[in-house]
N, C-alpha and C positions, 0 to 999 in steps of 0.2 A: 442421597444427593446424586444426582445424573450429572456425570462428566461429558460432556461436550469435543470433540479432535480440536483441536488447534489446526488450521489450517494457514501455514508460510505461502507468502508471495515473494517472487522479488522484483523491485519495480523498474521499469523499463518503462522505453517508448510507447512500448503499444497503451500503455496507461494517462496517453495523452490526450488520447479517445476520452471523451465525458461519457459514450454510453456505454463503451467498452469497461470504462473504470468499473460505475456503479455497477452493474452484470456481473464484473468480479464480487466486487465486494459486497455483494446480494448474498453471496454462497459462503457465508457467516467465513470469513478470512477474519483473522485471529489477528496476525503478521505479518507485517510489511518490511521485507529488507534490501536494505539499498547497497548495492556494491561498487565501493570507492573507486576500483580498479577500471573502472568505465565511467563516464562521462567528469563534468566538474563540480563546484561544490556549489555553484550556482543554479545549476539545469536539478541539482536531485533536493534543494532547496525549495524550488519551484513546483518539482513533483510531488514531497511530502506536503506542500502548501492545499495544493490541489486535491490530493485522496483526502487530507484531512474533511476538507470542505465538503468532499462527497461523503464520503463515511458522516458527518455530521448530519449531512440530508436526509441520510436515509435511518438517522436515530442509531448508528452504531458507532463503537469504539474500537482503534486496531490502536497495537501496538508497532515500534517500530524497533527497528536494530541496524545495524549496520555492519557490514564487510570491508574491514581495512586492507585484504589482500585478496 
C-alpha cells in the first residue's frame, strides 16, 4: 500500500479567492484548519462552507480540525 503526505492548510482570507481556493486544493491538501483566535464563528463558517463546495468540485475530500487558541 503507498502512503500519500498529508498535506495542513490553514484557512484564511486569501481562500476567499475561488481560483486561489481550488489551485490549493488541487495539490492533494489532506487538512483544513481553522484558527479560532482570528476572525468569528460566522466568517470561518462561511469559509469551511466554501472549500467544502470546491473540494466537492473538484471530486476531493479534506478533512477539517480546528485551533481553539
Amino acid at each position: 500500500m503507498e502512503l500519500s503526505p498529508s498535506i495542513i492548510i490553514t484557512a484564511g482570507p486569501s481562500l476567499d479567492n475561488d481560483e486561489i481556493l481550488k489551485n490549493i486544493l488541487s495539490k492533494n491538501v489532506s487538512w483544513v484548519r481553522f484558527n479560532m483566535s482570528h476572525g468569528d464563528h460566522e466568517e470561518h463558517f462561511t469559509r469551511q462552507k466554501r472549500i467544502q463546495a470546491a473540494a466537492a468540485s473538484l471530486g476531493k475530500r479534506v478533512n477539517y480540525f480546528v485551533d481553539l487558541q
